[in-house]
PQR file with spaces between the fields and no chain letter, atoms N, CA, C, O and H, PARSE charges and radii, in Angstrom:
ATOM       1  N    UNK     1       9.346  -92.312  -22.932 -0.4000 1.5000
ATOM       2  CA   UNK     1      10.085  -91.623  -23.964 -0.0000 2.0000
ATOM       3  C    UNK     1      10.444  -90.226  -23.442  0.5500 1.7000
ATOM       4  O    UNK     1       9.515  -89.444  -23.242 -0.5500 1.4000
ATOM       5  N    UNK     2      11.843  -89.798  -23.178 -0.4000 1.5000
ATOM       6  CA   UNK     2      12.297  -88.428  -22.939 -0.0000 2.0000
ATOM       7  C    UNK     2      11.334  -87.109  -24.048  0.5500 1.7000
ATOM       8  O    UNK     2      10.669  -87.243  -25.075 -0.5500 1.4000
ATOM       9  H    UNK     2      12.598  -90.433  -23.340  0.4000 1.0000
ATOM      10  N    UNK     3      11.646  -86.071  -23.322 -0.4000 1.5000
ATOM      11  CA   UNK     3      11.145  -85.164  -23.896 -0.0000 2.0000
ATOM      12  C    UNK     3      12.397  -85.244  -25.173  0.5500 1.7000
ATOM      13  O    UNK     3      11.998  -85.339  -26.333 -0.5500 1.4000
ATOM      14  H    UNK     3      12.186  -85.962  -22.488  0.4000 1.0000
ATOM      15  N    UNK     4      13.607  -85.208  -24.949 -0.4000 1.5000
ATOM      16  CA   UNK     4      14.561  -84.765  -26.092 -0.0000 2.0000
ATOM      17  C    UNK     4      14.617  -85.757  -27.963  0.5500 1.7000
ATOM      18  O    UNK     4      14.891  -85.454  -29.124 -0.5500 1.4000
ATOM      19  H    UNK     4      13.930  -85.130  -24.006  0.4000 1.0000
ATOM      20  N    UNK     5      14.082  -87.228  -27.050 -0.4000 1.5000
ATOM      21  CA   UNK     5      13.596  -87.728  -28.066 -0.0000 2.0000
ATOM      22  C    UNK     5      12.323  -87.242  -29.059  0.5500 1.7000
ATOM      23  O    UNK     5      12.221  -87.845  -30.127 -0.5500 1.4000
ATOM      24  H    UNK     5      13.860  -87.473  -26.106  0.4000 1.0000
ATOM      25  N    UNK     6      11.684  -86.547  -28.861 -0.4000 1.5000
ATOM      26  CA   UNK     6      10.325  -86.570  -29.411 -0.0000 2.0000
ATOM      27  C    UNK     6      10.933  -85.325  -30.383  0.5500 1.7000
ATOM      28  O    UNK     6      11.037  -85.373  -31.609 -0.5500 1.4000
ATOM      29  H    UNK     6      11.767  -86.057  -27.993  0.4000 1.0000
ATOM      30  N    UNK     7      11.421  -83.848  -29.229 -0.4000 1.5000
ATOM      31  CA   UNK     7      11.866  -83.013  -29.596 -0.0000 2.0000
ATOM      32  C    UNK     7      12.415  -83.081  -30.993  0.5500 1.7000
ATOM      33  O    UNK     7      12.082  -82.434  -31.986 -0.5500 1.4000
ATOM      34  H    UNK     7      11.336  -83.809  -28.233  0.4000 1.0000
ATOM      35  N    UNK     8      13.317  -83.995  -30.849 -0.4000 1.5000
ATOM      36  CA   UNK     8      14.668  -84.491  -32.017 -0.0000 2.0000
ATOM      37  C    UNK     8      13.867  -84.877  -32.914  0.5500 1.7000
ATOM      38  O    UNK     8      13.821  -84.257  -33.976 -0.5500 1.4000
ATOM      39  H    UNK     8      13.587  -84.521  -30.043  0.4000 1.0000
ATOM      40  N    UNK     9      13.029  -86.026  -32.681 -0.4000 1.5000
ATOM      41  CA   UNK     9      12.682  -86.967  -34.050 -0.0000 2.0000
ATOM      42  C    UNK     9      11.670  -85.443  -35.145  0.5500 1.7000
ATOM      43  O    UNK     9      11.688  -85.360  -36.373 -0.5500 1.4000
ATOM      44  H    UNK     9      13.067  -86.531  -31.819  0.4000 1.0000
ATOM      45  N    UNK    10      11.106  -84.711  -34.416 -0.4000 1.5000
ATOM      46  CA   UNK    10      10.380  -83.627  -34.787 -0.0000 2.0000
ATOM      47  C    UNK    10      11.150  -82.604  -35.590  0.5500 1.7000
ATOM      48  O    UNK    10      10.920  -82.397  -36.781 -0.5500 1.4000
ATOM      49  H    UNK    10      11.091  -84.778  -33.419  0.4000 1.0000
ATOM      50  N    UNK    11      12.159  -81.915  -34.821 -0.4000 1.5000
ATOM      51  CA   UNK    11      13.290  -81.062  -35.948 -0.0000 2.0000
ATOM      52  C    UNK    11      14.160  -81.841  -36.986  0.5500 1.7000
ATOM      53  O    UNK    11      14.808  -81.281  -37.869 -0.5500 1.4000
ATOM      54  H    UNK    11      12.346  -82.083  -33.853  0.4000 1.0000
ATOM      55  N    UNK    12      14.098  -83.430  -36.754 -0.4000 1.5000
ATOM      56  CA   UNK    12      14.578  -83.987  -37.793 -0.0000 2.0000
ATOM      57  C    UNK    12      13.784  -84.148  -38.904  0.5500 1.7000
ATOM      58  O    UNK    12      14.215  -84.211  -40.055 -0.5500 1.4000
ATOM      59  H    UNK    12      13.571  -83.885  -36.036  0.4000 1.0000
ATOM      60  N    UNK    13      12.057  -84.248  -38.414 -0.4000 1.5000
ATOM      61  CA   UNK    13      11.286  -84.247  -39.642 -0.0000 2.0000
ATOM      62  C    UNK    13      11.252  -83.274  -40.479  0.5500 1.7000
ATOM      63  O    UNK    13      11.075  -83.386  -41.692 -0.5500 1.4000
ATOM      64  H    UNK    13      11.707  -84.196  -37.479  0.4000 1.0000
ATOM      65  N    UNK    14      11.522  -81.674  -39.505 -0.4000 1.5000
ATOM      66  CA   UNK    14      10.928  -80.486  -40.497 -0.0000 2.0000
ATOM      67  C    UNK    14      12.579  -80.320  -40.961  0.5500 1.7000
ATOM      68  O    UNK    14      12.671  -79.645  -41.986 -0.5500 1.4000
ATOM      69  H    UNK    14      11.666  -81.583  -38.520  0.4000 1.0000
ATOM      70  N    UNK    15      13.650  -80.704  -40.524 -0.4000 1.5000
ATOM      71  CA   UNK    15      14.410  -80.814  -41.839 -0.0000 2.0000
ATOM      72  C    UNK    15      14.613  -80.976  -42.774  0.5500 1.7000
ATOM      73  O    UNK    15      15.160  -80.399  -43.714 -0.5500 1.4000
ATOM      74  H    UNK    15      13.576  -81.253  -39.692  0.4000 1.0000
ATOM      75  N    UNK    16      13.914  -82.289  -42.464 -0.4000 1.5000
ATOM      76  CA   UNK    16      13.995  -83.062  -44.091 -0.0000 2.0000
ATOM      77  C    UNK    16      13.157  -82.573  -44.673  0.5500 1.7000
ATOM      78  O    UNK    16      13.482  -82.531  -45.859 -0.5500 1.4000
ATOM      79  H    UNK    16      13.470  -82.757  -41.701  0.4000 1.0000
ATOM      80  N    UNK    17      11.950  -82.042  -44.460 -0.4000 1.5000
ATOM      81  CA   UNK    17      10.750  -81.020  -45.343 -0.0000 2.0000
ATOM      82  C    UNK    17      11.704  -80.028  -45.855  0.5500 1.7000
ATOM      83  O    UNK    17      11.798  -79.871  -47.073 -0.5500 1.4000
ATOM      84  H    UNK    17      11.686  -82.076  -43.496  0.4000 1.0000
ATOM      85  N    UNK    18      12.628  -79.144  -44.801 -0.4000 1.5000
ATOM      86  CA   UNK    18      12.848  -78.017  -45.590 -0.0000 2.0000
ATOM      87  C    UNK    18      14.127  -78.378  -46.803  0.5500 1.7000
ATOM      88  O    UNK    18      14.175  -77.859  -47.918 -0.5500 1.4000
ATOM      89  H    UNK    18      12.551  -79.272  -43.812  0.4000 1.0000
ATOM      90  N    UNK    19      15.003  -79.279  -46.315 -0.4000 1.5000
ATOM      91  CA   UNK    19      16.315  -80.060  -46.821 -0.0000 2.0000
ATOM      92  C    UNK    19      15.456  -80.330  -48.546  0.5500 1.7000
ATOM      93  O    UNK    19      15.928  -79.913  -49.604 -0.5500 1.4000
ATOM      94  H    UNK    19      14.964  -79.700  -45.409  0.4000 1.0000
ATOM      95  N    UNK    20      14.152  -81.108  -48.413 -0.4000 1.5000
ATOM      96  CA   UNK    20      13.691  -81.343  -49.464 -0.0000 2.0000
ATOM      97  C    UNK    20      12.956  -80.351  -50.552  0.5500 1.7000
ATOM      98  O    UNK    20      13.027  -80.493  -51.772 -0.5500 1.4000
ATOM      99  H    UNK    20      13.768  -81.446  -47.554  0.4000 1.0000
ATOM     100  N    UNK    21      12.066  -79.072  -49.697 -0.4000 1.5000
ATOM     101  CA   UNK    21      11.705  -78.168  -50.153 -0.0000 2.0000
ATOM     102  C    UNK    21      12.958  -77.073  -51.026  0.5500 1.7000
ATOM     103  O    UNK    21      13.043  -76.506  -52.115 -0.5500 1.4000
ATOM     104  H    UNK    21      12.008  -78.956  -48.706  0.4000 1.0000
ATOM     105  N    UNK    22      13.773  -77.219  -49.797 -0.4000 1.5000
ATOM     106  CA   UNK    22      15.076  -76.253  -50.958 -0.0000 2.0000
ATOM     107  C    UNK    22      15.604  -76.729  -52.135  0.5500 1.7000
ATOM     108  O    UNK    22      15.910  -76.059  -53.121 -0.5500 1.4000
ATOM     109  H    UNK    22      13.704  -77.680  -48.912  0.4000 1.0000
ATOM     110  N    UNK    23      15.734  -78.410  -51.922 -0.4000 1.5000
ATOM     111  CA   UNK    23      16.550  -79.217  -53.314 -0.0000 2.0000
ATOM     112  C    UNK    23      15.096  -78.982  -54.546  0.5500 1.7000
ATOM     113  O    UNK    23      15.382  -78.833  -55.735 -0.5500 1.4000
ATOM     114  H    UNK    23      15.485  -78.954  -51.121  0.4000 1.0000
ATOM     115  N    UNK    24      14.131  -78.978  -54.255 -0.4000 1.5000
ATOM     116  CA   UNK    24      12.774  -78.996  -55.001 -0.0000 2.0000
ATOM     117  C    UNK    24      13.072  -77.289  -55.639  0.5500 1.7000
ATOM     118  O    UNK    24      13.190  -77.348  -56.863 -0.5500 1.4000
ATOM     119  H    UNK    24      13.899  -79.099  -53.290  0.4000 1.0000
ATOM     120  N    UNK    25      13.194  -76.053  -55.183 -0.4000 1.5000
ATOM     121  CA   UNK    25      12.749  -75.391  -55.603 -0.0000 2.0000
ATOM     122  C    UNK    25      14.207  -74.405  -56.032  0.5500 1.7000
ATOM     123  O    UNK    25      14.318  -73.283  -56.528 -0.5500 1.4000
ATOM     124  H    UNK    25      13.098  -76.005  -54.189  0.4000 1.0000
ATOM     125  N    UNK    26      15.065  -75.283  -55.638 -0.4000 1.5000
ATOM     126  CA   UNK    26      16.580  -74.440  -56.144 -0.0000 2.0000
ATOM     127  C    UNK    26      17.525  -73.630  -55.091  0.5500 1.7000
ATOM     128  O    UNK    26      18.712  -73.334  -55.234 -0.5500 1.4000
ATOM     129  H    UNK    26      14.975  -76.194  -55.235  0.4000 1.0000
ATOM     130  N    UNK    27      16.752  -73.387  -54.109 -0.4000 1.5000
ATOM     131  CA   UNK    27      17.074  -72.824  -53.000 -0.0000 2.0000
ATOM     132  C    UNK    27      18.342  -73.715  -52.027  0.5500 1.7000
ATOM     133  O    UNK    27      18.426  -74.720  -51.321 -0.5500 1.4000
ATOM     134  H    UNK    27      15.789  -73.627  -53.992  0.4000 1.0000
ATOM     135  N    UNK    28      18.854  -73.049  -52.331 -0.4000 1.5000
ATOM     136  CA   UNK    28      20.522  -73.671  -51.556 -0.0000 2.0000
ATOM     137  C    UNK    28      20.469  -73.543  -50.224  0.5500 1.7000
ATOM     138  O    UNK    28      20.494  -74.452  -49.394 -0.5500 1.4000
ATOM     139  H    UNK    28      18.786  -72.233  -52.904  0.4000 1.0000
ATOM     140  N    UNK    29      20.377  -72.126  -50.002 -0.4000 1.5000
ATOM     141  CA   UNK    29      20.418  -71.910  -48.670 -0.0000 2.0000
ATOM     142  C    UNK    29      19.173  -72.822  -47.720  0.5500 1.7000
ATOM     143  O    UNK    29      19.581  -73.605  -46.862 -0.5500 1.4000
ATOM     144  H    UNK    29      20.357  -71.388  -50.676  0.4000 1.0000
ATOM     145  N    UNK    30      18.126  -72.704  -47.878 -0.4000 1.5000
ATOM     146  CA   UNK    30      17.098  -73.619  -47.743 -0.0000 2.0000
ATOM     147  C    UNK    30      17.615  -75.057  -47.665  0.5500 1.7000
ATOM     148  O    UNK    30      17.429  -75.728  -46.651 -0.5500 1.4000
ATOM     149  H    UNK    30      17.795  -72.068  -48.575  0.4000 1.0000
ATOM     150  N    UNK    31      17.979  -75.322  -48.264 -0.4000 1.5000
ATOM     151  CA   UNK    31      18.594  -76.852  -48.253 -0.0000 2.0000
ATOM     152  C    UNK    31      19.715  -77.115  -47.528  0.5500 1.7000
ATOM     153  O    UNK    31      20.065  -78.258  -47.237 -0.5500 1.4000
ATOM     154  H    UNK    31      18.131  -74.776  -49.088  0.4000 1.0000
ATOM     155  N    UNK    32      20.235  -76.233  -47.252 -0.4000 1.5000
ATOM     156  CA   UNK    32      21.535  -76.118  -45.851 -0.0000 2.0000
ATOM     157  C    UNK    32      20.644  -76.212  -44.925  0.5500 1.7000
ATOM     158  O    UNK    32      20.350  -77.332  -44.506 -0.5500 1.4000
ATOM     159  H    UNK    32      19.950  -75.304  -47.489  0.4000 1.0000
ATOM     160  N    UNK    33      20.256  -75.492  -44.601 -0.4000 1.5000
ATOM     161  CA   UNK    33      19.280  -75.418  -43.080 -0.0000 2.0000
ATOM     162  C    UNK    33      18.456  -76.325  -43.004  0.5500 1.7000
ATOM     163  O    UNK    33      18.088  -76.519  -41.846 -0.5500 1.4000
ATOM     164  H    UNK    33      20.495  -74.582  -44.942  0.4000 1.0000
ATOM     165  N    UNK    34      17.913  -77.102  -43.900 -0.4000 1.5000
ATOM     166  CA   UNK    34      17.100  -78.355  -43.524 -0.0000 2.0000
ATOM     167  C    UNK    34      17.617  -79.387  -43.379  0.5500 1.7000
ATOM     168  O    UNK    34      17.105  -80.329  -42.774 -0.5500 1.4000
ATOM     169  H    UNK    34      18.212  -76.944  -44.841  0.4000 1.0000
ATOM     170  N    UNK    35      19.129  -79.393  -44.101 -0.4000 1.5000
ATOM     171  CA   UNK    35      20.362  -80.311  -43.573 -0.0000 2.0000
ATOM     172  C    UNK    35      21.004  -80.192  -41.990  0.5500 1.7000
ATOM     173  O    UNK    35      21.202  -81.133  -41.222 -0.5500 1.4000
ATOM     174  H    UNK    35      19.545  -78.628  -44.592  0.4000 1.0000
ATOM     175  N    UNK    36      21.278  -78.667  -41.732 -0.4000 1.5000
ATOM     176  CA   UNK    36      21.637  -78.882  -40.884 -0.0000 2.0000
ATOM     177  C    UNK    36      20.724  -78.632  -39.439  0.5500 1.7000
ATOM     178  O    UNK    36      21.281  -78.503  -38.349 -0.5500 1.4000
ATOM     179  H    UNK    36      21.116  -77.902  -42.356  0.4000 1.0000
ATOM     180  N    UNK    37      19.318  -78.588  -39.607 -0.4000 1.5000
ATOM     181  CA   UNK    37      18.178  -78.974  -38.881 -0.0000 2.0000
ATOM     182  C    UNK    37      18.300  -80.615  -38.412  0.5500 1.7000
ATOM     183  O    UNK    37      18.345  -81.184  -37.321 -0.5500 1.4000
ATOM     184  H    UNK    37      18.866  -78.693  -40.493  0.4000 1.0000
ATOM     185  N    UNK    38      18.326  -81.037  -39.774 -0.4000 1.5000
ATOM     186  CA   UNK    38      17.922  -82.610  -39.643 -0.0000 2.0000
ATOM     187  C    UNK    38      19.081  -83.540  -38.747  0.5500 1.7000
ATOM     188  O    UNK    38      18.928  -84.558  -38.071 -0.5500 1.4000
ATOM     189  H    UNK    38      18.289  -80.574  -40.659  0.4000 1.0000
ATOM     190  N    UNK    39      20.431  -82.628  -39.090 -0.4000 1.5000
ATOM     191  CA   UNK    39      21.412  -83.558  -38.211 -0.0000 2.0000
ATOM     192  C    UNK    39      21.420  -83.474  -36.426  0.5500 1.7000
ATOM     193  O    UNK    39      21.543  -84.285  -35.508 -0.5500 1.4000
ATOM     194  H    UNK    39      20.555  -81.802  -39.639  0.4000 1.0000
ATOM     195  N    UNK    40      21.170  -81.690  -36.591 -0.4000 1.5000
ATOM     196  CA   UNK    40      20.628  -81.200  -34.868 -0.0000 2.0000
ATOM     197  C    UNK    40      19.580  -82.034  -34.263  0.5500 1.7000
ATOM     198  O    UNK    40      19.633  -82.326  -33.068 -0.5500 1.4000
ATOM     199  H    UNK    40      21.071  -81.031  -37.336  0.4000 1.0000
ATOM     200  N    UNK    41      18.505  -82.482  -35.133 -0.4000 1.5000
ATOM     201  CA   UNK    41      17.253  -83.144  -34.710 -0.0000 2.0000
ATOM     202  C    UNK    41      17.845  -84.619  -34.122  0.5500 1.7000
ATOM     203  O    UNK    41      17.636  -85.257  -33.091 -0.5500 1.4000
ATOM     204  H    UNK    41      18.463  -82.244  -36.103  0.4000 1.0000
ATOM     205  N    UNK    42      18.689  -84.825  -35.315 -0.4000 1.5000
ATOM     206  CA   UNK    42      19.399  -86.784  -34.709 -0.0000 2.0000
ATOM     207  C    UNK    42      20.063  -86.659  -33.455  0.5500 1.7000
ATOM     208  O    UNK    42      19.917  -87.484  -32.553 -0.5500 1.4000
ATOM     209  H    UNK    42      18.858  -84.307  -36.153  0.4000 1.0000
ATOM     210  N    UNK    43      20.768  -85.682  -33.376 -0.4000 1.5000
ATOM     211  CA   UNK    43      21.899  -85.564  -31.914 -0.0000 2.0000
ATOM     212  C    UNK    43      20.723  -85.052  -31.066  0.5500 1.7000
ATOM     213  O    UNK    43      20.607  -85.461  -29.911 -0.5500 1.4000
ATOM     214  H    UNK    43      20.887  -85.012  -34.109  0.4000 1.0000
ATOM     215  N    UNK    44      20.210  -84.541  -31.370 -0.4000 1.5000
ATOM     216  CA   UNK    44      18.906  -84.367  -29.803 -0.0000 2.0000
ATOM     217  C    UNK    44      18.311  -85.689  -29.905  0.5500 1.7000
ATOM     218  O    UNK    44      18.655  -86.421  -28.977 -0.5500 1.4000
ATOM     219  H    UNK    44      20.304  -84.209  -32.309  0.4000 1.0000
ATOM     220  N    UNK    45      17.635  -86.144  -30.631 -0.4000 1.5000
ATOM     221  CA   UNK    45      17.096  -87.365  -30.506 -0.0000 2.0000
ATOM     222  C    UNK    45      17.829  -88.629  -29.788  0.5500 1.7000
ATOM     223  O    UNK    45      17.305  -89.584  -29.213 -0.5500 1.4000
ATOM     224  H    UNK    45      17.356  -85.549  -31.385  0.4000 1.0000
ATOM     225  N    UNK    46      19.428  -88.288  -30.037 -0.4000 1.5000
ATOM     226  CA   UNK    46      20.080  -89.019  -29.833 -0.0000 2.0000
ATOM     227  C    UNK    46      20.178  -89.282  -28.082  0.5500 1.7000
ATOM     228  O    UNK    46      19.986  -90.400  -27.603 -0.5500 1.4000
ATOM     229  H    UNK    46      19.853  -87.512  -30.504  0.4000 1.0000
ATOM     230  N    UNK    47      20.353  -88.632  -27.631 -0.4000 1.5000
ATOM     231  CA   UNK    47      20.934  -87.557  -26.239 -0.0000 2.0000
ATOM     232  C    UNK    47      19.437  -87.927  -25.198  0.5500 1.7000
ATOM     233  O    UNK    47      19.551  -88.000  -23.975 -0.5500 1.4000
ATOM     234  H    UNK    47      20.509  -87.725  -28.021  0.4000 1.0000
ATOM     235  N    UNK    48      18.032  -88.142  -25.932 -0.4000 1.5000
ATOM     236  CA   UNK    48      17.013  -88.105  -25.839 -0.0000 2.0000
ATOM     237  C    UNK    48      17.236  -89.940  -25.552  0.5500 1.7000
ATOM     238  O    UNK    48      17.458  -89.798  -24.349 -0.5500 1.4000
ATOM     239  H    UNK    48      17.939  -88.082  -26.926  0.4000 1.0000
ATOM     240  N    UNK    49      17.282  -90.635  -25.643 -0.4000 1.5000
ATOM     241  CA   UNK    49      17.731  -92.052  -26.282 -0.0000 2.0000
ATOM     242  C    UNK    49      18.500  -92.813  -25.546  0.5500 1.7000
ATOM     243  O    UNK    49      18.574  -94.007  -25.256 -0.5500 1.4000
ATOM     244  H    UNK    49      17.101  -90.750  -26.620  0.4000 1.0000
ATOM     245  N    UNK    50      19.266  -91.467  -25.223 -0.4000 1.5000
ATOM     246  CA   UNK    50      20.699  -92.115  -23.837 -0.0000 2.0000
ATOM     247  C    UNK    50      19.659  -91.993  -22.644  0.5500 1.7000
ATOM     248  O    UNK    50      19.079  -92.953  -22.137 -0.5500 1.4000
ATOM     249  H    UNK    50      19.205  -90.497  -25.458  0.4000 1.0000
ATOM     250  N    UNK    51      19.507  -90.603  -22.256 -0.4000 1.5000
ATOM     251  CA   UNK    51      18.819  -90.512  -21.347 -0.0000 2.0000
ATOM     252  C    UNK    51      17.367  -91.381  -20.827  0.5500 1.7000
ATOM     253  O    UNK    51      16.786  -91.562  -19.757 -0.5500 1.4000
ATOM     254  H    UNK    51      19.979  -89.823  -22.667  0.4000 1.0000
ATOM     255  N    UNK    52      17.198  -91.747  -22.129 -0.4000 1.5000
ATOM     256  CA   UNK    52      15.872  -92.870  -21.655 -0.0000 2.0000
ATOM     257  C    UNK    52      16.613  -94.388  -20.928  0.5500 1.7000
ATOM     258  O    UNK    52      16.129  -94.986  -19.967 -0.5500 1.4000
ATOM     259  H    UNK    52      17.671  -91.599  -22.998  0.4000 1.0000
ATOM     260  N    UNK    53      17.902  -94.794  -21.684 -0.4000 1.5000
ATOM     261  CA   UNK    53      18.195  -95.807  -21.313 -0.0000 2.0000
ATOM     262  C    UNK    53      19.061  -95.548  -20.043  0.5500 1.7000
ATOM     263  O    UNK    53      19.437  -96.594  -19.514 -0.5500 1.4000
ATOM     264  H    UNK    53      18.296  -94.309  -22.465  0.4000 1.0000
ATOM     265  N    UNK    54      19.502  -94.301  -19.376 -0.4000 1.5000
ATOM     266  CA   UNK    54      20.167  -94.605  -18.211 -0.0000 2.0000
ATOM     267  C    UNK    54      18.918  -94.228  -17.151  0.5500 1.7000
ATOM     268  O    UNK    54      19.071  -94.544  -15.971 -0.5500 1.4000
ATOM     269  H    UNK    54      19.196  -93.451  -19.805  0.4000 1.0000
ATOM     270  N    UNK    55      18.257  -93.867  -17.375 -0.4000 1.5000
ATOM     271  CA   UNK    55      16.949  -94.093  -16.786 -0.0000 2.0000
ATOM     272  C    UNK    55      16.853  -95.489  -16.209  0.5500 1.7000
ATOM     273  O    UNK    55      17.284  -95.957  -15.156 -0.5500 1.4000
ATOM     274  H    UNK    55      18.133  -93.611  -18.333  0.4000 1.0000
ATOM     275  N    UNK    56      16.102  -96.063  -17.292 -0.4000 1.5000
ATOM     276  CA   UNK    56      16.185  -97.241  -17.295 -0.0000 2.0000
ATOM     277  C    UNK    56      16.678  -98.316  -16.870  0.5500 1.7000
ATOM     278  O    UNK    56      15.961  -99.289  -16.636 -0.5500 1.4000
ATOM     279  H    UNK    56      15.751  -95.682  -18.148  0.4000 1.0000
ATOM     280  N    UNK    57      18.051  -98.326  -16.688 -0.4000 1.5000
ATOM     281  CA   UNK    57      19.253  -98.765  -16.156 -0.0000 2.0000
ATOM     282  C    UNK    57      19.001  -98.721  -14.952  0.5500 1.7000
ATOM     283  O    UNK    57      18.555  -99.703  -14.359 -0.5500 1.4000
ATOM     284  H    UNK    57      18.633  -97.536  -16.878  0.4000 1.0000
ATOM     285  N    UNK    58      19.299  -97.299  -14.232 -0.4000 1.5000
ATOM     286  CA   UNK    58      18.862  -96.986  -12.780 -0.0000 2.0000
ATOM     287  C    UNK    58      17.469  -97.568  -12.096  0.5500 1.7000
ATOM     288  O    UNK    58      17.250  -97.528  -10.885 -0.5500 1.4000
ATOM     289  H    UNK    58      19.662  -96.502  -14.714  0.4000 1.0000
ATOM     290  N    UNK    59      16.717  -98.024  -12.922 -0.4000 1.5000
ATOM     291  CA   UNK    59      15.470  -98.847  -12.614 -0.0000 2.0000
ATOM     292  C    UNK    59      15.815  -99.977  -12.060  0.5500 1.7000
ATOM     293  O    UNK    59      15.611 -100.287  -10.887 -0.5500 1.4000
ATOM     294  H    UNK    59      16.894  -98.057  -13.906  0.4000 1.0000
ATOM     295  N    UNK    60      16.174 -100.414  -12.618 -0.4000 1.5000
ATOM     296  CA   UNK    60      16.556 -102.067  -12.363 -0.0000 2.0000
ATOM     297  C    UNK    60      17.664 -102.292  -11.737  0.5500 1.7000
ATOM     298  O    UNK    60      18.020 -103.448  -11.508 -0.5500 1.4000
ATOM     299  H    UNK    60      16.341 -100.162  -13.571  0.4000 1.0000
């Protein structure tokens, strides 16, 4: 597993904490940033994901 995967799946979690903490407590701005945490977290994760499979690829 790439480092960028782990990275990603991780800022995608504390997104959704904060994404959820802001909709919970009224906080807008809060809830932007845990939105747009959580989408940064998928495209690293993502990128994280490629790189494992051209790895991989090059293996075989």
């Amino acid at each position: 597993m790439h480092k960028d995967t782990i990275k990603g799946a991780a800022k995608e979690a504390v997104g959704s904490a904060k994404q959820a903490i802001g909709k919970a407590t009224g906080n807008e701005r809060l809830e932007a940033e845990g939105a747009a945490d959580k989408t940064a977290g998928k495209v690293q994760k993502g990128v994280g994901d490629l790189k494992d499979a051209a790895r991989d690829a090059l293996k075989h």
